[in-house]
C-alpha positions, 0 to 999 in steps of 0.5 A: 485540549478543548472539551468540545470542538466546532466542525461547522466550517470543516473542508473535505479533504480534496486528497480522500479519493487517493487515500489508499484502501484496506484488504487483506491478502494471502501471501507466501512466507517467502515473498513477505521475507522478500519484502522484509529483507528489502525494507531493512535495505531501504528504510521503506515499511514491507507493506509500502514497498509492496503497494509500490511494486504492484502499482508499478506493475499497474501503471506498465500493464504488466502481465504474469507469465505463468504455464499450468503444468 
């Protein structure tokens, strides 16, 4: 490993805009089972398996059904 690197000549990364971003979210002990259980099936991580669902709710403007009662 060199001591100092030369970074005068680096390229943005043209992919950084569809990095995916960090937040935190409060799920229920029963959905992240869900996932869990899934994950051991498919050999995907939780976490992905997860953003893969909500991104396809998103792409097919998917919306909750739910009655207040």
């Amino acid at each position: 490993m060199r001591k100092e690197y030369d970074f005068s000549k680096a390229v943005k990364n043209p992919y950084a805009k569809k990095l995916k971003k960090q937040v935190t979210i409060n799920l229920s002990e029963e959905v992240i089972t869900y996932f869990k259980d899934l994950s051991k099936e498919t050999g995907i991580s939780y976490q992905n398996l997860i953003n893969l669902y909500l991104l396809n709710c998103a792409k097919e403007r998917k919306k909750l059904v739910f009655d207040w009662k």
